[in-house]
N, C-alpha and C positions, 0 to 999 in steps of 0.2 A: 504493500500500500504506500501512496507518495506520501510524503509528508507536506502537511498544509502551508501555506506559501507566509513568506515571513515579510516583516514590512524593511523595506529598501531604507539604507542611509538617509537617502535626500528626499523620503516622502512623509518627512517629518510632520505634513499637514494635516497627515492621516494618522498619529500619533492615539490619538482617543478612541475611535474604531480598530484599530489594531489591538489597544487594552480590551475592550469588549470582546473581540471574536476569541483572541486569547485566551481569555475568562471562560468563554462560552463552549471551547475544544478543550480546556482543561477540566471543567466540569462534567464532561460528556466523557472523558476518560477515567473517571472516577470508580473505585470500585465499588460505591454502592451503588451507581446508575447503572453498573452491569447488572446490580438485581432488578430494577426498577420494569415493569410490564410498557410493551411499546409504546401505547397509545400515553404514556406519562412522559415518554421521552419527547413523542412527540409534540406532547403539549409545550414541555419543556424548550423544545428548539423553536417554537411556534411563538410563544414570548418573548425568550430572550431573544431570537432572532430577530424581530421586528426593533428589538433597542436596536442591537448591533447597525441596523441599516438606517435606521433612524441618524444615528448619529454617522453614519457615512453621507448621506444626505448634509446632514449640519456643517462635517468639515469640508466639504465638496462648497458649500456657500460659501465657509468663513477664506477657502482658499482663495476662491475669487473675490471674496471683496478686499484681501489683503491685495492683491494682485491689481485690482483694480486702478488705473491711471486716469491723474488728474487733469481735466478739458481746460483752457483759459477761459472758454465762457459756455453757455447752453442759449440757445435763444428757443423761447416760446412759440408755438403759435401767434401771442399777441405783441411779436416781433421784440419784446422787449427780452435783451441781455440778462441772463444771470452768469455774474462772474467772483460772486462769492460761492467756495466752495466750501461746504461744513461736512468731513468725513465723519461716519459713527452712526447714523441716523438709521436707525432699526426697523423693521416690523415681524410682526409676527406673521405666522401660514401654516395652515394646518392642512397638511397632506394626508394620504393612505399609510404612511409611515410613521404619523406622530407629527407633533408640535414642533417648526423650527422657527430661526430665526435666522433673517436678513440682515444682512450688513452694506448698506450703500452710502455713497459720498451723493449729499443734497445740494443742488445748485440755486442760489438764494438770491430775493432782490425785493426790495423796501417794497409792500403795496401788491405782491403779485403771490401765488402759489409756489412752491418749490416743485423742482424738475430733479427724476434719479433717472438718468440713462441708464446706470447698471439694472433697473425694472425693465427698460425695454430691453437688453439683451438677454437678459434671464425671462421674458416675456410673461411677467409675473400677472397675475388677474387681479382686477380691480378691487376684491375682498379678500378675505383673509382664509377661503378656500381653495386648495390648488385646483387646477384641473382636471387631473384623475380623479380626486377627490369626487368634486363636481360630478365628472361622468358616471361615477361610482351611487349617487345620488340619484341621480335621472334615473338608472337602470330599478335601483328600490324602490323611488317614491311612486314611478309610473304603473309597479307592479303589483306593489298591495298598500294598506294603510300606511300611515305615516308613523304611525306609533311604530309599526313593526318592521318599515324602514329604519327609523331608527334604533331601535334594538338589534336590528341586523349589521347596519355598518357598525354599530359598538361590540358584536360580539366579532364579527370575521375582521375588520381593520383597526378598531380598538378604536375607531374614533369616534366621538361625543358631537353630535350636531342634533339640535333642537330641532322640534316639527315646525314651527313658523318660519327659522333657517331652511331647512328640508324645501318645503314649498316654496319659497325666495328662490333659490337656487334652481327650482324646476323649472319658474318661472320666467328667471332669465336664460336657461338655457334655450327657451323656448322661442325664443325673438327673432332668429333666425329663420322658421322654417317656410317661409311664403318668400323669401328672397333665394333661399338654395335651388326651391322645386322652379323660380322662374328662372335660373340657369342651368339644372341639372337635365344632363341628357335623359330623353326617352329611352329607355330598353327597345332592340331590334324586335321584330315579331315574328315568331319562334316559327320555321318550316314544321310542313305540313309530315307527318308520319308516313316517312316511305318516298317523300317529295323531294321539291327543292323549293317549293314556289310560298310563300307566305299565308300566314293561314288569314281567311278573308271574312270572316266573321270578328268585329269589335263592338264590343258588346259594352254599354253604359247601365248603372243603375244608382236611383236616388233611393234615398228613405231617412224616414227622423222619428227620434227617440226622446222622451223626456229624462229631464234630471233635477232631483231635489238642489234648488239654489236657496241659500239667505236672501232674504229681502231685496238689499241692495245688488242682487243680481238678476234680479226677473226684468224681466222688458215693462212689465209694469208695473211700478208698487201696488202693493195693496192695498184697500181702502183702509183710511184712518175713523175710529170708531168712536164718536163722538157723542153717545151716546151717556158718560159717566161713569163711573167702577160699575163693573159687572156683580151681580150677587156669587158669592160660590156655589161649584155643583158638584155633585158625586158621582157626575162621570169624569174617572181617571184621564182621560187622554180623547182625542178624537180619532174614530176608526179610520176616515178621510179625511187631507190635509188636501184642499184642491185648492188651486193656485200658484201654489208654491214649487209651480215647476219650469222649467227653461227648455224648448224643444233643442236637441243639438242635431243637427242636420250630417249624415253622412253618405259620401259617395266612392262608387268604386266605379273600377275600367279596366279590362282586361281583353286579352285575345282568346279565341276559340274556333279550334277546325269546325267545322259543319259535322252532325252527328244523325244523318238519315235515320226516322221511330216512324211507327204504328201506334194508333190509339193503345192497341195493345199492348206495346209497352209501357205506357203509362195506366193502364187500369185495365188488369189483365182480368178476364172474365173465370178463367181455370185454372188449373195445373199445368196445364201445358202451356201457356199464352205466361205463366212467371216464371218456367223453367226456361224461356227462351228469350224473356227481355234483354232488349238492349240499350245500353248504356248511352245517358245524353250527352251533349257536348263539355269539353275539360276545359275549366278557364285556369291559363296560364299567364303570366307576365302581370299577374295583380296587382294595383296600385290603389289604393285605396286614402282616403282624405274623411275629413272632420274639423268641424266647426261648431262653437257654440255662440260665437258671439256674429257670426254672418249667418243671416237669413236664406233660405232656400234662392231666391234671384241669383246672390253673388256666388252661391256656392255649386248651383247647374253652370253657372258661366265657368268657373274654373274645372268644372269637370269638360266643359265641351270644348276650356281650351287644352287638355290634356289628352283627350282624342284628336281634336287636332292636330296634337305636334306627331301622333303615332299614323294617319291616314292624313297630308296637307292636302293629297291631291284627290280625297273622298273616292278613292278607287274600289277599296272595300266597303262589304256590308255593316251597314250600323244597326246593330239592335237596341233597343232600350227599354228595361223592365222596368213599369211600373208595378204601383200596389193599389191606383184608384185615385190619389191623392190630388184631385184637381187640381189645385194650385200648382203642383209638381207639373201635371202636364199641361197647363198652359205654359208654364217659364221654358220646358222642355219642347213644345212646341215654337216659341218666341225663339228660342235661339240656334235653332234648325234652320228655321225660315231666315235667319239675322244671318247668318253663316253660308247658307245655300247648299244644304248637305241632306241628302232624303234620308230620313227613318224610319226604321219599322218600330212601332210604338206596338208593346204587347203587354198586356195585363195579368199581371203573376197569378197562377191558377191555381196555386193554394187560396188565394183571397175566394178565390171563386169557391172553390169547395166550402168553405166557412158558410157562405151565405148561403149554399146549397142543403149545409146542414140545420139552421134556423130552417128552410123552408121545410124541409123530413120533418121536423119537429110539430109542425101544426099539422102534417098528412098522415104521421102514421104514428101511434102511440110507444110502439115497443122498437128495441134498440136493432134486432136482425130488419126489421121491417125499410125503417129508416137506413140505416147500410145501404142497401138493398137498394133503395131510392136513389140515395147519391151515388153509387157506383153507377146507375144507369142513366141518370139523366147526366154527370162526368162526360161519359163516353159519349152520348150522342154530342155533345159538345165537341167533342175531339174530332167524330167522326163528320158533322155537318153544319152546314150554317147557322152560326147563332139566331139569328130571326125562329129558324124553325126550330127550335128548344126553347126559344121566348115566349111562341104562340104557345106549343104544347103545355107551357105553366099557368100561364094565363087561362085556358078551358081548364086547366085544373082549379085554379080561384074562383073562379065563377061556378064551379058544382060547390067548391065550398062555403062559400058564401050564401047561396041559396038554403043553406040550411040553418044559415044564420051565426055559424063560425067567422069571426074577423080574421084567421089566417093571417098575423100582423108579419111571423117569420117569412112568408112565401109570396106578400107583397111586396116585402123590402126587396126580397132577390129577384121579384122580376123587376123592380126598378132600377136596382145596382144593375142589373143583364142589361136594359133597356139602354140605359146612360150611357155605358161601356161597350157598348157592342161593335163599334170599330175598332176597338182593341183586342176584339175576342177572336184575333185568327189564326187559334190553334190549328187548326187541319193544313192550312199553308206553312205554318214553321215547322211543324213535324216532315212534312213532306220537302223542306225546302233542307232538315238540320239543322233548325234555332233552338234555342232553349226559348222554354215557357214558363219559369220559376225563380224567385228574386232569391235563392238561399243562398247567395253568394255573396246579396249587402244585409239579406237578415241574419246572417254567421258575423257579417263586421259589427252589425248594431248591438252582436251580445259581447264578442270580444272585446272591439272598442269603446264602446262605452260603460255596457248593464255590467259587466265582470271587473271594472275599477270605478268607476263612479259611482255604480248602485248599492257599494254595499252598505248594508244596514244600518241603520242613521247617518250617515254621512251629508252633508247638508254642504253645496261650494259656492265658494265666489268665484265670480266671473272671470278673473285673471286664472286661478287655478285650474279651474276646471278647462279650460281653451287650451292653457299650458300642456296642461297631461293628456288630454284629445292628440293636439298634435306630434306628442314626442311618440307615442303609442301608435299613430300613424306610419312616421318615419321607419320605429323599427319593424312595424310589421310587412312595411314596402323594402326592408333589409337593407335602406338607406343610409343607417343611422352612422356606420364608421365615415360615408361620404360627410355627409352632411357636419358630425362633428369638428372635421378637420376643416371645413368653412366655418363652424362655427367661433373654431378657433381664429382664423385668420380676422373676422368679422370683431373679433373680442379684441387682439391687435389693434388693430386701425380706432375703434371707440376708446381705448384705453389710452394707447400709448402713442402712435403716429400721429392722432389726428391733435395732440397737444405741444409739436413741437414745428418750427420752420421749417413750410416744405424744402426749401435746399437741405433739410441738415438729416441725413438719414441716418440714423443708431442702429438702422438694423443691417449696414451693409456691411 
């Protein structure tokens, strides 16, 4: 076995960290650490390690700032000289390693801020957390609670960072991401299986979610009650808190081959007709967005300029699932028409089934009965023009009603059909190898929002919650290493370039 490396004559800098790791291979040769069970050694390295590098980190600064050379002047941004130099002037930073300390020469002038060049070449961040650090944070707080981000960065890096910090920090991280995706290249679109040629189905879909906000983060406060103290009452809590919620609007965009089905693949009538289904189209190259503080208008615009940058010259097919949501397809149709890009606009047929189940509910009392029903009238849906599955419910309302049943399930769905019905052209996308189902942005709306925003009393404001939307985005479009290192560079320029004479570059 080599023997562990020793510290060099002239790397006297490193003098303190050499004591530690010393200490640390002396004690690890110890013959009671030979009894000790692994997981204690390992503990054991796992502590004292993190000093040992900690204070490698420390002498690694304090070298440089001994090293450090003195400028005759600094000029600001506001063109004014500093050319008093006050060496000594500290700060602290708290990395993934531990608490260190900065040592820079401050360049000073009566009336004005002090300037440390040696922060912009050590490209130090504006607070007093490093940027691992930082990233270390995004990656927990976007994950789960804050409480147990922070009990997680305290158990795995030993570091101590408050939940109000925690969210500060996600928050700024987060300022970046509508400047990165407006220069980040589009992914190519992926050939077709067995091809060369691209696959020609790009498929858009909107939808939006609520989320419990504070007050001062609804689009509309709530009314003030003016009424006087209220008397007490002895119901504990209220079942529904209505109002108190913020819709966040989410979009996705992907590609997808064409995937030629039969009704019967979708609502197979036997055994045979489900042992032989086949499989709908795969969406790959997924990108996916969120918003909580932009409204559906600006947020179909940023999705139909993200199809754009992947089809500029609208060669391929557009699809676009809705869920009914008028609003949605009027903006969705506005910016079709604003664009000059044709869509096939089609209505997610799970929504459909839903309303077809309300209708079973008023025609048949028992639950095979009802099955029964919606499995058939599904299928003729798939299999023929909506008009004739609209008529066919309609003669079924009118024998119901003559008996004096209001059927309230089975008129809503022939209205929903009736409203919808140029969106109902399942038998053309099945035949053509579209998809006909939004699971693709109702899988984002649980991931990215209902799975960290929802949980169980959690109540956000408005910065927060935007914050964690879209860092939660980023990484799930596997952005996030891109995007970081701009976010990095973006923290540069705000911090430290844009406060000194463009002649005078510290970073070259």
């Amino acid at each position: 076995m080599a023997p562990y490396p020793c510290p060099e004559p002239g790397n006297a800098a490193y003098a303190a960290s050499w004591a530690l790791f010393d200490a640390l291979i002396t004690r690890l040769g110890d013959p009671l650490m030979a009894e000790e069970p692994e997981h204690a050694v390992e503990q054991f390295i796992a502590g004292t390690g993190r000093d040992v590098l900690r204070q490698a980190l420390q002498d690694h600064l304090d070298a440089r700032a001994a090293a450090e050379r003195r400028l005759a002047e600094v000029t600001g941004a506001d063109q004014v000289p500093r050319r008093r130099a006050e060496p000594g002037h500290t700060r602290l930073l708290s990395t993934t390693l531990g608490r260190v300390e900065a040592t820079r020469i401050a360049y000073r002038h009566p009336g004005v801020s002090n300037l440390h060049p040696a922060d912009v070449r050590l490209a130090l961040p504006a607070g007093r957390y490093s940027f691992p650090l930082q990233e270390a944070v995004v990656h927990e707080s976007v994950t789960g609670a804050l409480r147990e981000a922070r009990d997680g960065l305290d158990r795995i890096l030993g570091a101590r960072v408050g939940t109000r910090q925690l969210m500060q920090i996600t928050i700024d991280a987060a300022q970046d991401v509508r400047d990165f995706y407006s220069q980040h290249p589009v992914p190519a679109p992926a050939a077709r299986p067995g091809g060369t040629g691209p696959r020609d189905l790009l498929v858009l879909s909107i939808d939006a979610t609520g989320v419990n906000m504070i007050d001062s983060g609804l689009r509309d406060s709530p009314p003030v009650r003016d009424d006087g103290p209220r008397p007490p009452s002895a119901q504990l809590s209220c079942r529904k808190r209505t109002g108190r919620t913020r819709m966040a609007v989410v979009t996705a965009v992907y590609d997808a081959a064409p995937a030629v089905r039969s009704p019967a693949d979708i609502m197979p009538a036997d055994a045979t007709e489900r042992a032989t289904r086949r499989p709908g189209p795969k969406a790959v190259n997924r990108q996916v967005d969120a918003s909580i503080v932009d409204s559906t208008a600006p947020m179909t615009r940023r999705l139909f300029d993200r199809a754009q940058q992947r089809d500029p010259q609208h060669r391929r097919r557009w699809i676009v699932l809705v869920d009914g949501n008028n609003h949605q397809i009027d903006r969705i149709n506005a910016e079709a028409h604003a664009r000059g890009v044709q869509i096939n606009l089609i209505l997610d047929f799970v929504h459909v089934l839903e309303y077809l189940w309300k209708a079973a509910e008023d025609l048949h009392p028992t639950q095979p009965g009802r099955a029964s029903f919606v499995a058939r009238t599904a299928r003729d849906l798939l299999e023929h023009h909506p008009a004739r599955v609209i008529a066919d419910l309609n003669s079924l309302y009118d024998t119901v009603t003559t008996t004096g049943d209001t059927a309230p399930g089975l008129k809503r769905c022939i209205d929903y059909l009736t409203a919808k019905q140029p969106y109902l052209i399942y038998r053309i996308a099945l035949t053509m190898g579209w998809p006909i189902a939004t699971g693709v942005i109702e899988g984002t709306c649980r991931y990215l929002v209902k799975d960290r925003l929802a949980i169980t009393g959690a109540r956000w404001s408005l910065p927060g919650a935007e914050a964690v939307l879209l860092l939660r985005a980023v990484i799930t479009n596997g952005d996030f290493p891109a995007y970081w290192k701009f976010h990095l560079q973006q923290e540069h320029q705000r911090t430290h370039t844009s406060r000194y004479q463009h002649q005078y570059d510290l970073a070259a």
